[in-house]
N, C-alpha and C positions, 0 to 999 in steps of 0.2 A: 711378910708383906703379902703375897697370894694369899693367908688366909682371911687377912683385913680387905682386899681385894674381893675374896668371897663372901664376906660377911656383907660388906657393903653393896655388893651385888644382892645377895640374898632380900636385902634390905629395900633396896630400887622394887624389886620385883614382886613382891611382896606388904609394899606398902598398904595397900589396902585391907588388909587384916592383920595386921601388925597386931591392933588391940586386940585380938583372939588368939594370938599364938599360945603364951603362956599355958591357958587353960585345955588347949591342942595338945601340948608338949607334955600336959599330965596322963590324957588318952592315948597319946602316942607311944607311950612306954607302957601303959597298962596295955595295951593290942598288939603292937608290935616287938616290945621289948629294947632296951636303952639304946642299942648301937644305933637300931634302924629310927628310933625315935628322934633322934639326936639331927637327922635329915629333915624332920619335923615332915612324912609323904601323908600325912591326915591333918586338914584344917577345918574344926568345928567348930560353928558361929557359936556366940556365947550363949544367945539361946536357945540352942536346941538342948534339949533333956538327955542328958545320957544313962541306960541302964545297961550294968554290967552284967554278969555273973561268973563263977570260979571259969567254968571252962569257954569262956568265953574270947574270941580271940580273931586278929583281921592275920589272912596269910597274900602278902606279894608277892607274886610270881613275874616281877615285871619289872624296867628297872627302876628303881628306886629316883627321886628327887622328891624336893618341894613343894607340897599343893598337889600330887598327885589326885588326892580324892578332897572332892570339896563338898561338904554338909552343912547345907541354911544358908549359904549366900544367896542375895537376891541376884536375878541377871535379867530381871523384866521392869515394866512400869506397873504390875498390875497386882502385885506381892508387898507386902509389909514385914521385914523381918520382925520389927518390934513388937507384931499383934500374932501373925502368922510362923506360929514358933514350930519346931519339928520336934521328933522323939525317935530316939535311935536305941533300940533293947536289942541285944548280943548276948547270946547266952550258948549259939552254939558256931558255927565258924563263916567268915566271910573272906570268901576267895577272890583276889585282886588281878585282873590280867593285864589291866589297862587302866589308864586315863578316867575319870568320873567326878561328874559333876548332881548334887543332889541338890534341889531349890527349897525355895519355905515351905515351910506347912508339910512336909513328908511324916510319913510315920512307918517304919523299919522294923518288924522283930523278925529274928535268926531265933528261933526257940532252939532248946537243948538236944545236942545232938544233930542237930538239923543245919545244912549247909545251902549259904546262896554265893553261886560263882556270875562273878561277872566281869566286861573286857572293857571296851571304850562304851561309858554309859553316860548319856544326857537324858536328867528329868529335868522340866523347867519346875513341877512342885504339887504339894497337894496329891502324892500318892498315897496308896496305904498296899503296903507289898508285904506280906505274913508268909515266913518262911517256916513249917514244921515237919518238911522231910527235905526237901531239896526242888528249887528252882538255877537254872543256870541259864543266863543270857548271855548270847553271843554278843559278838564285835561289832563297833557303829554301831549301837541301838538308840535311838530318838525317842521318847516317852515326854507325853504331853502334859495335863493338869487333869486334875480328881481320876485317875486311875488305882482300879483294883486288881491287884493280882494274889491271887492265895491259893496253896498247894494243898487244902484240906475243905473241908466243911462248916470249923467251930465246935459244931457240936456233935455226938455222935450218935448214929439213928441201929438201933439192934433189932433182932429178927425175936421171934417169939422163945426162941434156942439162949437166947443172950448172946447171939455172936453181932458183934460189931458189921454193918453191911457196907460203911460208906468212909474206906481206910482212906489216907493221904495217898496222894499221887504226883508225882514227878507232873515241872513245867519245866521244858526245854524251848529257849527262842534263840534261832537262828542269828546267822549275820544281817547286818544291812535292813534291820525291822524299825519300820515307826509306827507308833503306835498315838492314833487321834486322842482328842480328849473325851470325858466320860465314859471312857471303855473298861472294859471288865475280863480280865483273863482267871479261865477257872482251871480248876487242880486237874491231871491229866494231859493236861494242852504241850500238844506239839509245834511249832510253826516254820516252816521252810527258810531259805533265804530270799531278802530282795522283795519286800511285803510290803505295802501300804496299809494300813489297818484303819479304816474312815471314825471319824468321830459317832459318840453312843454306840458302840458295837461291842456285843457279845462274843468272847471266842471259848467255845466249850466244848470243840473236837480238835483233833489230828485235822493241821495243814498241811498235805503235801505238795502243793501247789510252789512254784516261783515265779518270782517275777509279775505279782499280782497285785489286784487292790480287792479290797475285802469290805466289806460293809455290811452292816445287817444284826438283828436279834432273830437268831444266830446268825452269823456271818455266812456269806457265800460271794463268789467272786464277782465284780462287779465290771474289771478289766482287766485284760492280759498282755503280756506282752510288754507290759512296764517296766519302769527302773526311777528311781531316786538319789540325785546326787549326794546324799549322805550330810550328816550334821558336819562331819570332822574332814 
């Protein structure tokens, strides 16, 4: 009786992507592995693209349920799942701390070997976040529309020696970060906690700063002494 109690619950709360589970429950065991799959904590719209690879793999550090992380649902009026489709490539590991909600139109790759951690995250959509050594965002992070974040170059620029000049670089963001739309965080970037990041801005150094608003190509502080009640 409690498990039909549970199922039924599951069911209530869950209704609105009901039609996407099945295809969830096949990524769910290829990320997570059967036990924790079984909880169904990853629900991916049916169209978002999923690419895998051998070492590829989601790690929870947090507690586990339902819909924990959510990939391609709309939560705006201004998004089309049906046109505005996402792409999620996992080839090297994604660290789960918290709560995450990812919207239309994202596009995700974890390349090989290369780790992205993250805690309670809201994008409303339309990012493109390229992980090829390592980003980690902290707790409460708010992330807007058409954001770029990338821990590399692309391409690689050599010295007359052939040594490579311009390697990947560690992105670390703090708690309690929002970040405007059209902004752009480049490889290296540090950023404090308790941020307001204004829309079109560039962040392309170490922010030691808290409790700020930032704006600018390149950013620089605009106010201090701030704070924001946080998404969550």
């Amino acid at each position: 009786m409690q498990k039909i109690r549970s199922l039924i619950s599951f069911l209530i709360v869950n209704r609105k992507v009901l039609f996407h589970i099945p295809r969830s429950l096949y990524y769910n065991i290829r990320l997570v592995g059967v036990s924790a799959a079984l909880r169904c904590p990853i629900f991916i719209h049916n169209n978002v693209k999923v690419n895998l690879g051998k070492g590829g793999a989601i790690s929870i550090k947090t507690n586990l349920r339902s819909g924990l992380v959510k990939i391609g649902f709309n939560t705006t009026n201004f998004y089309n799942t049906s046109f505005d489709k996402s792409i999620l490539t996992i080839l090297g590991e994604w660290v789960i701390n918290g709560p995450v909600n990812i919207g239309p139109k994202s596009r995700i790759s974890i390349g090989e070997n290369a780790k992205l951690e993250t805690s309670t995250l809201w994008i409303t959509g339309d990012i493109l976040l390229i992980v090829r050594k390592h980003i980690c965002i902290g707790d409460n992070a708010v992330f807007s529309w058409n954001i770029t974040m990338m821990d590399h170059d692309a391409h690689g620029i050599f010295d007359d020696q052939g040594n490579r000049t311009n390697i990947e670089k560690d992105i670390i963001i703090g708690n309690n970060v929002w970040i405007g739309c059209n902004s752009t965080i480049l490889k290296g970037v540090e950023i404090s906690h308790d941020i307001v990041i204004g829309a079109n801005s560039v962040v392309a150094k170490k922010i030691e700063a808290s409790n700020v608003v930032l704006a600018g190509n390149p950013v620089e502080i605009k106010k201090k002494n701030t704070t924001w009640g946080g998404f969550y």
